[in-house]
C-alpha positions in Angstrom: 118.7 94.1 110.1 116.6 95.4 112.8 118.6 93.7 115.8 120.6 97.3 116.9 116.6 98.9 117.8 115.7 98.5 120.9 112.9 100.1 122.8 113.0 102.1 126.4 110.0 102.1 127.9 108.7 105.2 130.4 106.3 104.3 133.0 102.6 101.8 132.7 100.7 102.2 129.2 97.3 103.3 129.6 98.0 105.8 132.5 97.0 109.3 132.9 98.3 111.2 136.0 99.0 114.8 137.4 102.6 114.8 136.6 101.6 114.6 132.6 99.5 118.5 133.3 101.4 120.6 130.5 99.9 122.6 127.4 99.8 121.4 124.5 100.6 123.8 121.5 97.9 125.0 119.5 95.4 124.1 122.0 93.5 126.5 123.8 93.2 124.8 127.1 95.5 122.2 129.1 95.5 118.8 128.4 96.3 115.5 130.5 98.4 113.5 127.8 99.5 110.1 128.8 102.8 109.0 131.0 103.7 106.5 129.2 106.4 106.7 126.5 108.0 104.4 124.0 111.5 105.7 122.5 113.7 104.2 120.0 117.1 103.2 121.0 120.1 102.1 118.3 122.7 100.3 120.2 120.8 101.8 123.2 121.2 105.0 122.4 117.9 107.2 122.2 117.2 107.9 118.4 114.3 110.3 116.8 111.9 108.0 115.3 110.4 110.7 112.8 114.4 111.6 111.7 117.2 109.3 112.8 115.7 105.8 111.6 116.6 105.6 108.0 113.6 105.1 105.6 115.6 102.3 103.7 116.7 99.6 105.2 118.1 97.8 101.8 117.3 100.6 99.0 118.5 98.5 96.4 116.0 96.2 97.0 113.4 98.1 97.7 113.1 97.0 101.1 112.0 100.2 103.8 112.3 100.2 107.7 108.8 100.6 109.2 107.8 101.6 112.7 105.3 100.1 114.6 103.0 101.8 116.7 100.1 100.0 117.3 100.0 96.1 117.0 97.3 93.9 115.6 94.1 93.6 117.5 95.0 96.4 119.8 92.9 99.5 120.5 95.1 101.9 122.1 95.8 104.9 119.6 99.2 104.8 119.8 101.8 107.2 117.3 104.3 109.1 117.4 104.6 112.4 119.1 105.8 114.6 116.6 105.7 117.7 118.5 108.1 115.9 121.2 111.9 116.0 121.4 113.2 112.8 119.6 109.6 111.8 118.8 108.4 109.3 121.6 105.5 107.3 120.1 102.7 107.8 123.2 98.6 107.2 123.7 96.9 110.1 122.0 94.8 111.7 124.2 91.2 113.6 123.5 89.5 116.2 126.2 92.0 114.5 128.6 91.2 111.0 127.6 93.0 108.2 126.5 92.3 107.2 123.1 90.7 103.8 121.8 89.9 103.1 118.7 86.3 101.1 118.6 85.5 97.6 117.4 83.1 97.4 114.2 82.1 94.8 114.1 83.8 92.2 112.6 86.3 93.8 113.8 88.8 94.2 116.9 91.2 96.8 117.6 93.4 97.3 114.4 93.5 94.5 111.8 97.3 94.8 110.7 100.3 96.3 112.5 99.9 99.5 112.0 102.7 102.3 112.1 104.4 104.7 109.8 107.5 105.3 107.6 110.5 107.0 109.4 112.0 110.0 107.7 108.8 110.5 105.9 106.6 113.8 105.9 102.8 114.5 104.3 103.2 118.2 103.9 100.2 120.0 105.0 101.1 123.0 102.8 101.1 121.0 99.3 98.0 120.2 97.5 98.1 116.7 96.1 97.4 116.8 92.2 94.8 114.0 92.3 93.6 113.3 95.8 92.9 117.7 95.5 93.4 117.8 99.0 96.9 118.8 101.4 98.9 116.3 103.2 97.8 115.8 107.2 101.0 116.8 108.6 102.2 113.2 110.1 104.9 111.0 108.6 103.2 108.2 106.4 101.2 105.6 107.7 102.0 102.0 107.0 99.3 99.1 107.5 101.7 95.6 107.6 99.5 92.5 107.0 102.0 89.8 107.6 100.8 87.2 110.1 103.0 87.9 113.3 101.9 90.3 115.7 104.4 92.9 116.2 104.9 95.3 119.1 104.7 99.4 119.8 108.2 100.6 118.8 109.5 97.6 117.2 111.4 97.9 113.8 110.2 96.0 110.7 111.5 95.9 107.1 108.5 95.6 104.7 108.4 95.2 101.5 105.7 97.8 99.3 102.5 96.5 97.6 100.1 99.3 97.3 98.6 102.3 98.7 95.1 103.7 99.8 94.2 107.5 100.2 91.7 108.3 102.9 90.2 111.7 103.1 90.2 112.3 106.7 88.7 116.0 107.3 89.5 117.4 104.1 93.2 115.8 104.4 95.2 113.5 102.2 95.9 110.3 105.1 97.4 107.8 102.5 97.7 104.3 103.5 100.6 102.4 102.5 100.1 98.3 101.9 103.5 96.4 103.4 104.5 93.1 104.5 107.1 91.8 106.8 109.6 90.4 104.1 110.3 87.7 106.8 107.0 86.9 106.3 106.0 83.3 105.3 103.8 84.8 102.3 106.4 87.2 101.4 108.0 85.9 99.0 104.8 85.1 96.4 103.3 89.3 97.6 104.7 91.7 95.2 102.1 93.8 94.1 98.6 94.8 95.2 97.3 92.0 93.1 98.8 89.6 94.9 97.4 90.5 98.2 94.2 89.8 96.6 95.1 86.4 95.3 96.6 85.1 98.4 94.9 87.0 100.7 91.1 87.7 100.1 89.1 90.1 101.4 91.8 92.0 103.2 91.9 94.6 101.0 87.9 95.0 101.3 88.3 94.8 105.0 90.9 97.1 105.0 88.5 99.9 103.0 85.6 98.9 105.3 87.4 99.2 108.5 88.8 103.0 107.8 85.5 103.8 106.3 83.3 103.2 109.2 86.2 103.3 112.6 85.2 106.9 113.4 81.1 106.2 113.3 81.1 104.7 117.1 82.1 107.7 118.3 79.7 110.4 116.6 81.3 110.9 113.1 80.6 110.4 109.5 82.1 107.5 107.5 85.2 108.2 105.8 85.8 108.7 102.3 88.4 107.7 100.2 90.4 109.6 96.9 90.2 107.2 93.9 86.8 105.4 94.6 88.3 103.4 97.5 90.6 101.8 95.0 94.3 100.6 96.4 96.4 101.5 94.4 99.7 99.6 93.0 103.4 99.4 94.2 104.5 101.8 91.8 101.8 104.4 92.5 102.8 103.4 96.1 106.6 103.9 96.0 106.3 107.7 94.0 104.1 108.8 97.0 106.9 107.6 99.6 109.3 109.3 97.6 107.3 112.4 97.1 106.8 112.2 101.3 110.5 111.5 101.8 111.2 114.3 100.0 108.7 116.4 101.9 111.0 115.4 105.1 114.5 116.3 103.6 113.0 119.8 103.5 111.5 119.7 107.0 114.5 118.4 108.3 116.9 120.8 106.6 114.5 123.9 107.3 113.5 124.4 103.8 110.0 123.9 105.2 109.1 125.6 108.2 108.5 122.9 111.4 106.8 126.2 113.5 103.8 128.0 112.1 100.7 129.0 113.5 99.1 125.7 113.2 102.0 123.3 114.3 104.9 122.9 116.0 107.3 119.5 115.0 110.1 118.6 116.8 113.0 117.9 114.3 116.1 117.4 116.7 117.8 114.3 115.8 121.4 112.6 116.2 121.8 111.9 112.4 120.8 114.7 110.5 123.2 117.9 110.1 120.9 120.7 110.1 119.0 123.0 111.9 117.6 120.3 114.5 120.9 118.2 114.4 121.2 117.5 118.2 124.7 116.5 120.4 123.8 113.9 122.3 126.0 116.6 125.4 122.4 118.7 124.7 121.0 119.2 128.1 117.3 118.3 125.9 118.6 115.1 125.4 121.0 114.5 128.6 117.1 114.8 130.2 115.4 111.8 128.3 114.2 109.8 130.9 115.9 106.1 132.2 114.0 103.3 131.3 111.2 102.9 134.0 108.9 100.3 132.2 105.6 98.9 134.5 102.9 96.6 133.5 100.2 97.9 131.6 97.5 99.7 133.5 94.1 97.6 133.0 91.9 98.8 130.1 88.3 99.8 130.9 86.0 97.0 130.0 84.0 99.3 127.8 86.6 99.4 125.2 86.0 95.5 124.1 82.3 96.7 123.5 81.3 95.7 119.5 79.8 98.3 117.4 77.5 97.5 114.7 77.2 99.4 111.6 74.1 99.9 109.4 73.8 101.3 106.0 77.4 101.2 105.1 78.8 101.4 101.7 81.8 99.7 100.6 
């Protein structure tokens, strides 16, 4: 089903350079961000892949088209750049720095695929009813815990087994539980449960890892709506539908995608609306030609192991 995605790949990942000087929205100074770029291509064609890559891949059953960002055991902070034209996922970047995420020990890098839901939205202007807290303004993040490593950009269909709500700054970051439906284990994982059953102490891991991945570099541990507890694949599928709801409006200009405190890109190729895009657009004539080099070496100091006292799971 995924066969038509390909990815076009712009410049080395890990690289920061002069030509990448611009300033970023909302910020107060200018920023290096990184070179590198991954977009989406259908049939190679450059898609968005917050707006053109449909959330359902087989609605009826139930099966959703996930995006991934960053693979297992990788650190770089990879996502998609929501502020960019057609949504390029790129290296986030802090005080002109690359971002890594840490190892906690016993962990490396991210312990699942990790990546979000297309065509999904957590509105930072609505108040969840029970997490009491507003979305974080990102489309929904997806942790996929089937055993093959993907890659940044591929396209995966996953089936839904649960969710997890972070609190991250006073924001609702829900967590959504997938698997690879071409995943050996697939077809016995249906339900939170199950992950349980056939896959102990991922679940635990999974609460322990978002708790504690921001300690290493000077913050608090996380905390979590709902006592840390995942939630099931119902619970799970109402919050996608509530956040690809939240993205009909975005991308039909019900909700605003400019205020003070953001700016979101919604052109698109797909989408008839306010950021409906021809591909004869001179913004999208100007995507850049695939110019894809090997990866720039990491700094050693990102394999370092952190270990965490006192922690409460």
């Amino acid at each position: 089903m995924s066969s038509q995605y390909t990815t076009r790949l712009i410049k080395a990942p890990h690289t920061l350079g002069p030509s990448s000087m611009q300033v970023v929205a909302i910020a107060s100074h200018t920023d290096q961000i990184s070179e590198h770029r991954v977009y989406i291509e259908n049939n190679g064609q450059v898609v968005s892949s917050f707006h053109d890559i449909p959330l359902f891949a087989d609605h009826s059953n139930g099966i959703l088209n996930m995006i991934v960002e960053v693979p297992r055991w990788t650190n770089a902070k990879m996502e998609i750049s929501k502020e960019e034209a057609f949504n390029p996922i790129k290296q986030d970047t802090k005080k002109g720095r690359l971002r890594f995420v840490r190892n906690c020990f016993p962990h490396h890098g991210y312990i699942w695929n990790y990546g979000a839901f297309p065509q999904t939205w957590e509105d930072p202007n609505v108040q969840h009813a029970e997490t009491k807290a507003k979305g974080d303004n990102d489309p929904l993040d997806v942790c996929e815990i089937g055993e093959q490593v993907g890659y940044t950009g591929q396209i995966k269909q996953v089936k839904v087994l649960g969710i997890m709500a972070l609190l991250d700054e006073g924001e609702t970051d829900w967590k959504v539980i997938v698997v690879d439906v071409n995943d050996p284990l697939a077809p016995k994982l249906n339900d939170i449960e199950d992950v349980e059953r056939h896959l102990p102490g991922l679940i635990r891991a999974t609460n322990e890892w978002f708790r504690i991945y921001k300690i290493p570099d000077g913050k608090g541990e996380n905390a979590f709506a709902f006592s840390g507890e995942a939630k099931n694949k119902k619970y799970a599928t109402e919050i996608i539908h509530e956040c690809h709801e939240a993205w009909r409006r975005l991308v039909h200009g019900e909700s605003p995608a400019k205020t003070p405190t953001y700016d979101l890109s919604i052109r698109n190729l797909t989408v008839r609306g306010p950021g409906y895009t021809d591909p004869s657009d001179p913004v999208y004539t100007s995507i850049p030609q695939d110019s894809r080099q090997p990866p720039v070496p990491v700094d050693p100091s990102i394999s370092k192991w952190f270990y965490i006292s006192s922690v409460q799971v």
